[in-house]
py3Dmol code that shows the C-alpha trace and the ligand (Angstrom):
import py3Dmol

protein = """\
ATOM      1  CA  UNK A   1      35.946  58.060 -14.708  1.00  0.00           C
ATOM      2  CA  UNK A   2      32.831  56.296 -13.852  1.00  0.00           C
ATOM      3  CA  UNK A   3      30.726  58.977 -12.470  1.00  0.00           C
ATOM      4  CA  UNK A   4      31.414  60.726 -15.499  1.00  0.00           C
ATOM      5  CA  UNK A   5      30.084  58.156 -17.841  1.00  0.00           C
ATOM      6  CA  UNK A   6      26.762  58.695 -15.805  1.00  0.00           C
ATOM      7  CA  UNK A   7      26.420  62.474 -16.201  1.00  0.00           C
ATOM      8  CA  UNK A   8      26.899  61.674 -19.404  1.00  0.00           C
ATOM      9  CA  UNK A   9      24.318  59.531 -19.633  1.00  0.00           C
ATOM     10  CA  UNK A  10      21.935  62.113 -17.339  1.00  0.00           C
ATOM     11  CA  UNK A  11      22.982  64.586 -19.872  1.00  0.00           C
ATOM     12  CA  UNK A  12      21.569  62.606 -22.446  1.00  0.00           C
ATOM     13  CA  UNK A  13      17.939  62.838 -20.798  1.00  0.00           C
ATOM     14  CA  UNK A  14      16.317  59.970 -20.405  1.00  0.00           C
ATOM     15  CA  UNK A  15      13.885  59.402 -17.750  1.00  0.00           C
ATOM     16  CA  UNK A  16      16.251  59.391 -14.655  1.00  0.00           C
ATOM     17  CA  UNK A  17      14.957  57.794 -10.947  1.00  0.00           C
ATOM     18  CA  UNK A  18      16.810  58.379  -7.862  1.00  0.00           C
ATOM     19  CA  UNK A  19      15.736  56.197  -5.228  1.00  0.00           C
ATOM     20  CA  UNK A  20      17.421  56.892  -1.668  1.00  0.00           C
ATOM     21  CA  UNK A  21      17.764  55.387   1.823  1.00  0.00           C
ATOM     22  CA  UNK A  22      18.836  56.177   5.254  1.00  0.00           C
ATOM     23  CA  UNK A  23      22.490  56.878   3.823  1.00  0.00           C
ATOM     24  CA  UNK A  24      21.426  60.322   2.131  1.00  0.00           C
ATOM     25  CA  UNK A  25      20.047  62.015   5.486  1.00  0.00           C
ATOM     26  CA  UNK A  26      22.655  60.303   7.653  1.00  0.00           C
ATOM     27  CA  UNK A  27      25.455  63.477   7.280  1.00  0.00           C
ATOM     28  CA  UNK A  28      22.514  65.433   7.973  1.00  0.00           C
ATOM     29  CA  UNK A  29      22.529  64.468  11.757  1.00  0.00           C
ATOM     30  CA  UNK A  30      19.501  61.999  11.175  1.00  0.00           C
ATOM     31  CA  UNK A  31      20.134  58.932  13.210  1.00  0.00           C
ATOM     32  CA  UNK A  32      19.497  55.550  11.569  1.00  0.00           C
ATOM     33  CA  UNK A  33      18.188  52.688  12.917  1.00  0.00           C
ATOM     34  CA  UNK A  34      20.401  50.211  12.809  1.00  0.00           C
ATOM     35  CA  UNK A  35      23.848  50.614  13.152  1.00  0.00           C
ATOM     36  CA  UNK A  36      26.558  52.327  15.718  1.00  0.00           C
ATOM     37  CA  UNK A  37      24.173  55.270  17.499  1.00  0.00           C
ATOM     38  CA  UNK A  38      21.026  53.834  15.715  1.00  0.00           C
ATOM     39  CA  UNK A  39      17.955  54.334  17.771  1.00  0.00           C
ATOM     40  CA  UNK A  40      17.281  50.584  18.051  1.00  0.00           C
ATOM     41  CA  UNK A  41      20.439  50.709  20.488  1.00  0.00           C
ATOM     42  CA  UNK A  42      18.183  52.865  23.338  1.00  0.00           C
ATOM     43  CA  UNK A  43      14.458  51.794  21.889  1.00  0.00           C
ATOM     44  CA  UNK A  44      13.043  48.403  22.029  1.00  0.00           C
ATOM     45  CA  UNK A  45      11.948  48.506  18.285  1.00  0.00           C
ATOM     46  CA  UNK A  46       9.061  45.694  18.985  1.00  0.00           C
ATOM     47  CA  UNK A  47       6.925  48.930  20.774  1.00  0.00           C
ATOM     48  CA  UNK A  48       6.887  50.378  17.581  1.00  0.00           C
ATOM     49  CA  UNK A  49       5.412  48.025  15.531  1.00  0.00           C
ATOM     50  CA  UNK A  50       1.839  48.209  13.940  1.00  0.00           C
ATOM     51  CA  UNK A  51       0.507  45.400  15.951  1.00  0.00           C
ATOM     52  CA  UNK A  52       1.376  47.151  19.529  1.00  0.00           C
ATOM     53  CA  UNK A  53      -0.128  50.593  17.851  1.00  0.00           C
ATOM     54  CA  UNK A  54      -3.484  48.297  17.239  1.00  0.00           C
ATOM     55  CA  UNK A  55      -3.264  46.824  21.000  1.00  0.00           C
ATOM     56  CA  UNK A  56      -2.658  49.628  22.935  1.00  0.00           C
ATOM     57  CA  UNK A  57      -2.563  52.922  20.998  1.00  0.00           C
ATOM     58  CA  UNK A  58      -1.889  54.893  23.984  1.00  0.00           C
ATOM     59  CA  UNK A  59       1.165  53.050  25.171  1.00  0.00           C
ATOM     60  CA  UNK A  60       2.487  53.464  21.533  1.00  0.00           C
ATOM     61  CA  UNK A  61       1.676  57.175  21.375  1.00  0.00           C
ATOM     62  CA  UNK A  62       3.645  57.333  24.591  1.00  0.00           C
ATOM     63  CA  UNK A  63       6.938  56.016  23.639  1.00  0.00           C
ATOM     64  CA  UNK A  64       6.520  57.273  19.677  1.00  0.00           C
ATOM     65  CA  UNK A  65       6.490  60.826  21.531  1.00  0.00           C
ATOM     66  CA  UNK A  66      10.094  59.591  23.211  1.00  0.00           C
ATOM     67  CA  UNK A  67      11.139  57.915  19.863  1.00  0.00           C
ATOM     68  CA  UNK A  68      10.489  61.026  17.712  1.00  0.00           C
ATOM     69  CA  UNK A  69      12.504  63.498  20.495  1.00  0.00           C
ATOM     70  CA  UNK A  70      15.370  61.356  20.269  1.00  0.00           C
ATOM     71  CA  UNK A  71      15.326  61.384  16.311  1.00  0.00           C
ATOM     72  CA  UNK A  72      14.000  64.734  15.444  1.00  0.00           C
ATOM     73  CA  UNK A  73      14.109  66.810  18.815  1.00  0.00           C
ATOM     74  CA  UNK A  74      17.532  68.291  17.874  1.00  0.00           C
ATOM     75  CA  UNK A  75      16.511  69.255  14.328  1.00  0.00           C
ATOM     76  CA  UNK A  76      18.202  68.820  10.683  1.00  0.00           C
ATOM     77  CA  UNK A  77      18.505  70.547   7.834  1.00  0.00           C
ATOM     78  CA  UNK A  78      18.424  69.112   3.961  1.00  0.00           C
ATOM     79  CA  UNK A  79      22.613  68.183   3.149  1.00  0.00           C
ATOM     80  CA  UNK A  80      24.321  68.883   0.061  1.00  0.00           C
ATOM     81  CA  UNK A  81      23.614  65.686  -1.559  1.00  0.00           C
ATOM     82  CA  UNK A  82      19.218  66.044  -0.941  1.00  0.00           C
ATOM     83  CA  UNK A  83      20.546  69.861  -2.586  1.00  0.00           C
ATOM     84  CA  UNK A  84      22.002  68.223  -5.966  1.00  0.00           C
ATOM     85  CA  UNK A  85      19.173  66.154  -6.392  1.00  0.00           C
ATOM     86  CA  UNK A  86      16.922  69.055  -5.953  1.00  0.00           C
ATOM     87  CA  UNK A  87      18.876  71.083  -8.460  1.00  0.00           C
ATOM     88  CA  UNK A  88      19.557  68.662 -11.193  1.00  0.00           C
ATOM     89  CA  UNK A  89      15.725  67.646 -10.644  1.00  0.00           C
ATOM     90  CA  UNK A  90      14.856  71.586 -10.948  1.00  0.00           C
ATOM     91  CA  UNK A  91      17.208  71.714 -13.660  1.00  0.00           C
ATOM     92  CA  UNK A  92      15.263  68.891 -15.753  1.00  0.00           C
ATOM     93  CA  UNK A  93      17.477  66.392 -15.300  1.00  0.00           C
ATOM     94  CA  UNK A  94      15.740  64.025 -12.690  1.00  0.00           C
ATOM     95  CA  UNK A  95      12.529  62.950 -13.198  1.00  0.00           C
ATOM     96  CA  UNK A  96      11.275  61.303  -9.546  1.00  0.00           C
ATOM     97  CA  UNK A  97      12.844  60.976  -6.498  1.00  0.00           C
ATOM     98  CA  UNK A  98      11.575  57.868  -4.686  1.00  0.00           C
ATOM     99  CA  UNK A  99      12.739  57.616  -0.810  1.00  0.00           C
ATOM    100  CA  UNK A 100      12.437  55.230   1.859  1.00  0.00           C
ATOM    101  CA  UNK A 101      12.997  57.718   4.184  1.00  0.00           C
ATOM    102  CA  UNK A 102      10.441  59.428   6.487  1.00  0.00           C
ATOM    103  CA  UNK A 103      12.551  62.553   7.071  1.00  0.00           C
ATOM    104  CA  UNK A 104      11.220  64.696   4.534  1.00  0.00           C
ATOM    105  CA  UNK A 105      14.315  66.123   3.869  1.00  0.00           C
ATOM    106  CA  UNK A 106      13.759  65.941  -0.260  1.00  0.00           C
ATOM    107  CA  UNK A 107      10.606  67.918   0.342  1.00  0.00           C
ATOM    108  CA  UNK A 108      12.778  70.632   2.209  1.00  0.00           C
ATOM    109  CA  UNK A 109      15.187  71.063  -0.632  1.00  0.00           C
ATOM    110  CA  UNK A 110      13.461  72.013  -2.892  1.00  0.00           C
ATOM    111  CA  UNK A 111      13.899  74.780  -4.511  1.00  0.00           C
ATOM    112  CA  UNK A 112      12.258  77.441  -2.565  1.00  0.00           C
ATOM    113  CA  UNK A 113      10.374  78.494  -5.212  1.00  0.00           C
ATOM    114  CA  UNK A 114       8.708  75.209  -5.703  1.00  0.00           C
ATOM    115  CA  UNK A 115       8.101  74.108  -1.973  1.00  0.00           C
ATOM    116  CA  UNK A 116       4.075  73.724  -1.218  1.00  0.00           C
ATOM    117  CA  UNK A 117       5.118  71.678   1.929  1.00  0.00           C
ATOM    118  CA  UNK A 118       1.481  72.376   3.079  1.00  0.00           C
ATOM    119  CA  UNK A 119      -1.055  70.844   0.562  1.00  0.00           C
ATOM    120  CA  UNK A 120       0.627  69.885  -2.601  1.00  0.00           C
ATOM    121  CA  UNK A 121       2.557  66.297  -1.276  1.00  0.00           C
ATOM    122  CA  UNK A 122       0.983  63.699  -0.960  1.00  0.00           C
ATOM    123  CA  UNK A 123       2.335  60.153   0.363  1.00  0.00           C
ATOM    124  CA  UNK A 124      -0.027  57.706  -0.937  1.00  0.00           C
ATOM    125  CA  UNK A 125       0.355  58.264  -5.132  1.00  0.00           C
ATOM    126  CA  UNK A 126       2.987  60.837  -5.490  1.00  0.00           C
ATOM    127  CA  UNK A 127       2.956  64.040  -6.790  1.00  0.00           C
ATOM    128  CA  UNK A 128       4.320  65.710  -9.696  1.00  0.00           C
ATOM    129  CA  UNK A 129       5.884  69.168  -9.009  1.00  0.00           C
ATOM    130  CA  UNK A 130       5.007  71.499 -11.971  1.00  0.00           C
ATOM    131  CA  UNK A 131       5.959  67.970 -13.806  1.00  0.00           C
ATOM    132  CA  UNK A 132       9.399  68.070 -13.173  1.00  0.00           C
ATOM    133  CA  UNK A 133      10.115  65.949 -10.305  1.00  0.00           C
ATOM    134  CA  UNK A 134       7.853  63.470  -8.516  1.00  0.00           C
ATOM    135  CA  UNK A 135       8.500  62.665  -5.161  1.00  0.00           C
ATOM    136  CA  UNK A 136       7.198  58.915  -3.841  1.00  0.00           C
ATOM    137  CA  UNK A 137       7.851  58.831   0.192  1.00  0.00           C
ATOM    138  CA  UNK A 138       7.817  54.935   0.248  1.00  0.00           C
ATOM    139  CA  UNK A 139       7.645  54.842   3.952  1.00  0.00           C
ATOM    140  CA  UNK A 140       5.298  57.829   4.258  1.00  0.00           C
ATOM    141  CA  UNK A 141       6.730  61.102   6.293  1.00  0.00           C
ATOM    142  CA  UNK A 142       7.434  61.166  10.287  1.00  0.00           C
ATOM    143  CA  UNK A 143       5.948  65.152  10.450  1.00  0.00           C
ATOM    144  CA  UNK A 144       2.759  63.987   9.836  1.00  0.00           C
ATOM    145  CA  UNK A 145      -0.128  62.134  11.628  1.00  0.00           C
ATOM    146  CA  UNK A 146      -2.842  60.335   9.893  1.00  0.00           C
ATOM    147  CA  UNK A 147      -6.406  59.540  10.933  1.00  0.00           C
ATOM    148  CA  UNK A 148      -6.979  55.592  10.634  1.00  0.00           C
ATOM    149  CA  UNK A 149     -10.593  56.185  10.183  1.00  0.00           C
ATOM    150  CA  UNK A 150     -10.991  58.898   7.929  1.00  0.00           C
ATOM    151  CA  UNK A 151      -7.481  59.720   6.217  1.00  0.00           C
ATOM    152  CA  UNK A 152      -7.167  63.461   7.433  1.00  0.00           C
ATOM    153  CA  UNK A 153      -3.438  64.500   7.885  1.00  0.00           C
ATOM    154  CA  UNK A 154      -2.545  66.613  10.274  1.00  0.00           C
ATOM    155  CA  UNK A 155       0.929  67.687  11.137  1.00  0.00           C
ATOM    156  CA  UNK A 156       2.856  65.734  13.308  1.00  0.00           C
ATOM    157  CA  UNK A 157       4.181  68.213  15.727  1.00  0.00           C
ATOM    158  CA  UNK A 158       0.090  68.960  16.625  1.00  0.00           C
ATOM    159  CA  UNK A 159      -0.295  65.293  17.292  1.00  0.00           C
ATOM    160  CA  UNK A 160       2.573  65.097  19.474  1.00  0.00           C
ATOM    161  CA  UNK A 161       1.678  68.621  21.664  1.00  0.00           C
ATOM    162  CA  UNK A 162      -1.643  67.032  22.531  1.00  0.00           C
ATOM    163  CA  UNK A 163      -0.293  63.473  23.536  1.00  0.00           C
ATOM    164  CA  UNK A 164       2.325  65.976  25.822  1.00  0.00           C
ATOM    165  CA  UNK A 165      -1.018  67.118  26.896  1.00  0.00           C
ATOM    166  CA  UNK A 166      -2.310  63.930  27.844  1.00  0.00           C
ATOM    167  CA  UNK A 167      -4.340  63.187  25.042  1.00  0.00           C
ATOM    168  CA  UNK A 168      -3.976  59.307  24.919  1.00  0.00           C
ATOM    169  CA  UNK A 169      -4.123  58.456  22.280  1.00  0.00           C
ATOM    170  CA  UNK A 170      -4.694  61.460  20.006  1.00  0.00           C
ATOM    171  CA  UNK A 171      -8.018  61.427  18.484  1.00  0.00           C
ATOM    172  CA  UNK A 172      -9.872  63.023  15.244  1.00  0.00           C
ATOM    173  CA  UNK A 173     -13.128  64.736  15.493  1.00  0.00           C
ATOM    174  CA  UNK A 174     -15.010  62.169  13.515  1.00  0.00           C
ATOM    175  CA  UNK A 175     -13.101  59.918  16.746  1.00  0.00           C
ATOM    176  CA  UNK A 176     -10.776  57.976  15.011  1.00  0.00           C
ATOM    177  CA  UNK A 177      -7.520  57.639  15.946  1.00  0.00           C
ATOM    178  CA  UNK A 178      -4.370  59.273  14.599  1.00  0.00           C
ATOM    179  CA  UNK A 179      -0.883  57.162  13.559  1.00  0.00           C
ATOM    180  CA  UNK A 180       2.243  58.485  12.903  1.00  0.00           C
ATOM    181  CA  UNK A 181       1.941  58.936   8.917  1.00  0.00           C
ATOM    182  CA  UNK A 182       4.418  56.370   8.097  1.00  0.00           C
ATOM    183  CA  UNK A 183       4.676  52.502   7.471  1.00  0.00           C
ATOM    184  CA  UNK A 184       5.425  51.029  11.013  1.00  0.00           C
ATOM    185  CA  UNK A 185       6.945  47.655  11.523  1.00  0.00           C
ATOM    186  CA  UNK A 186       4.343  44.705  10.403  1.00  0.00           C
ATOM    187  CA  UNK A 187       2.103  47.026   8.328  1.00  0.00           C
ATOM    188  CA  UNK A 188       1.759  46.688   4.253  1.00  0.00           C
ATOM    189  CA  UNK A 189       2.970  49.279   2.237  1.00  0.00           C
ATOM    190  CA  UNK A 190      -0.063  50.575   0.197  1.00  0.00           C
ATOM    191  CA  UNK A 191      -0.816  48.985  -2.999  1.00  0.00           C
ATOM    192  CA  UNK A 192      -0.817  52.093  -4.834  1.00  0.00           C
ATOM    193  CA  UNK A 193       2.630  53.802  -3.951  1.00  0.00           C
ATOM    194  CA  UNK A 194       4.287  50.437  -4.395  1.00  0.00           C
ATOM    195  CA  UNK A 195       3.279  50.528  -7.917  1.00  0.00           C
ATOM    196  CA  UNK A 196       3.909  53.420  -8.663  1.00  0.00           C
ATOM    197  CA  UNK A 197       7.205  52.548  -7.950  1.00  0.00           C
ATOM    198  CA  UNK A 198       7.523  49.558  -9.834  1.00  0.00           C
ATOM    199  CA  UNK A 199       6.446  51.671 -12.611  1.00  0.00           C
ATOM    200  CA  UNK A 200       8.743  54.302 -11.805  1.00  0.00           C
ATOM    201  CA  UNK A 201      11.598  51.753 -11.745  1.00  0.00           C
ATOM    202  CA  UNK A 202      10.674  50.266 -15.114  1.00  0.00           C
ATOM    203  CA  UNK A 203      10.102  53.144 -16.749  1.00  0.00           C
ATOM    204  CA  UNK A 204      13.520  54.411 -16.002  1.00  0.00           C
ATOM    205  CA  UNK A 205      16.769  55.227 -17.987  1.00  0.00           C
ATOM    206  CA  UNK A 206      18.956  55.273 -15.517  1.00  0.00           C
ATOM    207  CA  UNK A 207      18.125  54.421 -12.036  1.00  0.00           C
ATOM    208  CA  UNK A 208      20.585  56.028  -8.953  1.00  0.00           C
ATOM    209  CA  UNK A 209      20.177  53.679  -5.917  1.00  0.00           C
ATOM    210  CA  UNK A 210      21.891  56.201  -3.223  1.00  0.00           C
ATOM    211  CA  UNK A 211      22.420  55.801   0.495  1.00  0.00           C
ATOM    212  CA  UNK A 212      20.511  52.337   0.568  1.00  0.00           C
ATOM    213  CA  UNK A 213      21.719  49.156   2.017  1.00  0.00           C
ATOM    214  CA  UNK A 214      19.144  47.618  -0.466  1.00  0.00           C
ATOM    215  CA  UNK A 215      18.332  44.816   1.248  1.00  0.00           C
ATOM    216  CA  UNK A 216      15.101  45.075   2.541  1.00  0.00           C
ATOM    217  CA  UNK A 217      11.328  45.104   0.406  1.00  0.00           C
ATOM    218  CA  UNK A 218      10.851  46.754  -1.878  1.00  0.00           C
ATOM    219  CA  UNK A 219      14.355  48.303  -2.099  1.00  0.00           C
ATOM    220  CA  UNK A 220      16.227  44.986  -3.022  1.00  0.00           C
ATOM    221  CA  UNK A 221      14.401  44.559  -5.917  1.00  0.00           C
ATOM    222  CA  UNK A 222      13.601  47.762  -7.508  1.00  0.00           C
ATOM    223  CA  UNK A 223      16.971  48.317  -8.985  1.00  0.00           C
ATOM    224  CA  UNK A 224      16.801  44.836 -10.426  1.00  0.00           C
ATOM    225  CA  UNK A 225      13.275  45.854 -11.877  1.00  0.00           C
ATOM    226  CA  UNK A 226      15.350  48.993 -13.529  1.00  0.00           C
ATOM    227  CA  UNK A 227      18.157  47.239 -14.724  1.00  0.00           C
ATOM    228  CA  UNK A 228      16.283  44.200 -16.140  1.00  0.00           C
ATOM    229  CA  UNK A 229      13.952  46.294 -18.484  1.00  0.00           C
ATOM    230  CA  UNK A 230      16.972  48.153 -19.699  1.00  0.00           C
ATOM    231  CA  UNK A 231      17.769  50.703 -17.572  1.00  0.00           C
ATOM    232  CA  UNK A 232      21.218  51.805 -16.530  1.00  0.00           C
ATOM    233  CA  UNK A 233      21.746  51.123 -13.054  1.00  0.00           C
ATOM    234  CA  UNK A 234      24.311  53.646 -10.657  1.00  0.00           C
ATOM    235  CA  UNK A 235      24.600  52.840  -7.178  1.00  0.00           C
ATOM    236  CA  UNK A 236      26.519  55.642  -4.558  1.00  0.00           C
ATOM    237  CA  UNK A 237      26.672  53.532  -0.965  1.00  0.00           C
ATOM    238  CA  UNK A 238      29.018  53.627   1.450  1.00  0.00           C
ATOM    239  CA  UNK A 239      29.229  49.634   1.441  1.00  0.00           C
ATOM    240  CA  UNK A 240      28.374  47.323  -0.743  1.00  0.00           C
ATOM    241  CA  UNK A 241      25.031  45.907  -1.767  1.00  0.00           C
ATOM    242  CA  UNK A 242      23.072  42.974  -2.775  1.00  0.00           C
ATOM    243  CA  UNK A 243      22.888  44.891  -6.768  1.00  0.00           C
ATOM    244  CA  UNK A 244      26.393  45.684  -7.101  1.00  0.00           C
ATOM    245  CA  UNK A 245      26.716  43.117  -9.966  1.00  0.00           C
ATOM    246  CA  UNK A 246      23.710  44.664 -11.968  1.00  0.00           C
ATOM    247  CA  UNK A 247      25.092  47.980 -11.794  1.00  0.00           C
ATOM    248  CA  UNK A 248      26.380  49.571 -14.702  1.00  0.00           C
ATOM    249  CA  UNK A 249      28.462  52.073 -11.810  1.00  0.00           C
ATOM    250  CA  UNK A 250      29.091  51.247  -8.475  1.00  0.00           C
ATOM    251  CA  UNK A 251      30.353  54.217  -6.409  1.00  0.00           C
ATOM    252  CA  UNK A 252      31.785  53.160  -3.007  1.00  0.00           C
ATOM    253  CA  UNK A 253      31.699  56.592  -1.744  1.00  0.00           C
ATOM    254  CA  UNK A 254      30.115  59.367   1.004  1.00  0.00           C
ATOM    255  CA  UNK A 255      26.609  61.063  -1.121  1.00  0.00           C
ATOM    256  CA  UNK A 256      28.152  64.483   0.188  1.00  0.00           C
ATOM    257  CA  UNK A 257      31.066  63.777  -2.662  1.00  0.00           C
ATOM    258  CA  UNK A 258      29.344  62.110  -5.209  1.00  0.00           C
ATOM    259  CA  UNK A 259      25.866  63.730  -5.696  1.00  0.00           C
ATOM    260  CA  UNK A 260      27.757  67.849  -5.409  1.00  0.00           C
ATOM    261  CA  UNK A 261      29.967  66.124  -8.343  1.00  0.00           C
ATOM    262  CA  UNK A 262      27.626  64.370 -10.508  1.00  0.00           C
ATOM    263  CA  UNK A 263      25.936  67.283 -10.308  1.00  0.00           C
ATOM    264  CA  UNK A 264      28.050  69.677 -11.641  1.00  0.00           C
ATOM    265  CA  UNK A 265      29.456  67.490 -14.114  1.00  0.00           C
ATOM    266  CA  UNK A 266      25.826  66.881 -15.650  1.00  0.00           C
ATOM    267  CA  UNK A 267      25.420  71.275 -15.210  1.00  0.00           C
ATOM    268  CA  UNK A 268      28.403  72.579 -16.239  1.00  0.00           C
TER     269      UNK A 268
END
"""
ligand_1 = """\
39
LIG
P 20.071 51.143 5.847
O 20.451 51.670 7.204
O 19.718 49.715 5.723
O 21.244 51.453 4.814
C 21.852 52.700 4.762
C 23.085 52.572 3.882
O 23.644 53.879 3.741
C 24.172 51.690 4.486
O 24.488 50.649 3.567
C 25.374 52.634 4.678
O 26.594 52.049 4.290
C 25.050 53.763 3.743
N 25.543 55.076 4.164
C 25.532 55.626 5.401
N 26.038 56.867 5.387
C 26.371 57.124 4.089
C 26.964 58.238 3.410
N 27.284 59.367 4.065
N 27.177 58.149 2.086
C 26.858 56.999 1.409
N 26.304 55.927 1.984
C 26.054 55.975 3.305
O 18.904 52.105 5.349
P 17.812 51.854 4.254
O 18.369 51.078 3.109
O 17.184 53.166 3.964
O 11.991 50.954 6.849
O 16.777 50.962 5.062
C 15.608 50.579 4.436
C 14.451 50.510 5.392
O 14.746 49.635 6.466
C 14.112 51.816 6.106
O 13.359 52.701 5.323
C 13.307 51.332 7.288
C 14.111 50.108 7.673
O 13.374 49.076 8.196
C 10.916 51.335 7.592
O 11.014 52.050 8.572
C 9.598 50.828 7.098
"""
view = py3Dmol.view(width=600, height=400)
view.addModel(protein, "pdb")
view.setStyle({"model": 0}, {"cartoon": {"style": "trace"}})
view.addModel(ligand_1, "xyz")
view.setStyle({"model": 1}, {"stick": {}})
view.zoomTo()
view.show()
């Protein structure tokens, strides 16, 4: 069938991209943000956005402590499908993993051998893991804080134990303040990651759109960057998208069945 004409053509060993959305963490318990039990449902998304965090930092700190509760507070762990793309990427096979997710559930399965969750990630450019698979977080990562003035990262959790404390909002010692370390609502991506994902995309052989509504900058039109420089183009969603008719596969189907199989038919 289809899917096997793509392992087929991952076997072959090109330069394959995966580039997933909301739809990959989803079995994993993660809520989305749209949709039936999406958080937008019991948040006002417009305190969120990058212009209220500019306003009134403390206010924003306040209900971002709420926010992340709700979305994290029960934990999740990594699902089979963030597992396949780990091992096929382990096993050579994919070359980046480019998310639009803030989860960091790719980071976590990783093979454990290879995890350096502490220093060796890094949102803004990317980084390669012993050159095997680069991971681009698109949207940057929800367990981590940044400082606006002088880039330090701290973890996430720290930020949101002092603003339990009171600290409003949480501050860095050279006294700027810290943001969630992710792209809110009305703030630019940066230059740099979006490039590298361009470049990403057009350097691709085959380019797996998975979990992603693809309808939103810059997801709607990086598989059409892929495809249009020559790149085979497989898409695994649930429903369909605006890039169904470039796609060389189109897999209407949950990632916990497709990703497990592509996987072992590209292995085995
Ligand atoms: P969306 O919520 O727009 O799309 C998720 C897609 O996953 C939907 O089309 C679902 O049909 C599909 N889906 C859900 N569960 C699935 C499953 N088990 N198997 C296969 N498919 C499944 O999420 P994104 O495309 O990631 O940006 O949204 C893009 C961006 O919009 C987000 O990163 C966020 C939002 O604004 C920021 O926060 C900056």
């Amino acid at each position: 069938d289809d899917l096997e004409r793509l392992a087929d053509e991952v076997e072959r060993n090109g330069t394959v991209v995966a580039f997933t959305g909301a739809g990959i963490s989803a079995p994993s318990g993660v809520p989305t943000f749209r949709g039936e039990g999406g958080v937008w449902e019991r948040f006002d998304e417009g305190q969120f956005t990058y212009g209220r965090f500019r306003r009134d930092p403390a206010g924003f700190w306040e209900d971002r402590l709420e926010l992340h509760e709700a979305m994290f507070g029960d934990g999740y762990e990594p699902n089979v499908a963030h597992d396949a793309l780990a091992t096929l990427g382990a096993a050579g096979y994919v070359d980046a993993i480019i998310t639009q997710n803030t989860d960091g559930l790719h980071e976590r399965a990783l093979p454990a051998n290879e995890t350096n969750a502490d220093e060796g990630w890094q949102n803004e450019s990317g980084t390669d893991r012993d050159d095997e698979t680069t991971l681009l977080e698109l949207h940057g990562n929800a367990h981590r804080a940044v400082c606006t003035a002088c880039g330090r990262r701290i973890d996430a959790e720290e930020a949101f134990d002092r603003v339990a404390d009171g600290e409003l909002p949480p501050t860095c010692d050279c006294g700027g303040t810290y943001k969630p370390d992710v792209v809110l609502f009305g703030e630019q991506l940066s230059g740099a990651t979006l490039q590298r994902a361009r470049t990403l995309a057009r350097e691709s052989d085959i380019f797996l759109a998975i979990g992603s509504s693809l309808v939103v900058e810059p997801a709607a039109s990086l598989p059409r960057a892929a495809s249009s420089t020559g790149a085979t183009l497989g898409i695994v969603n649930l429903e369909s998208t605006p890039c169904d008719d470039a796609a060389a596969v189109v897999r209407r189907e949950d990632v916990t069945t497709a990703l497990p199989r592509l996987q072992t038919l590209v292995l085995e």
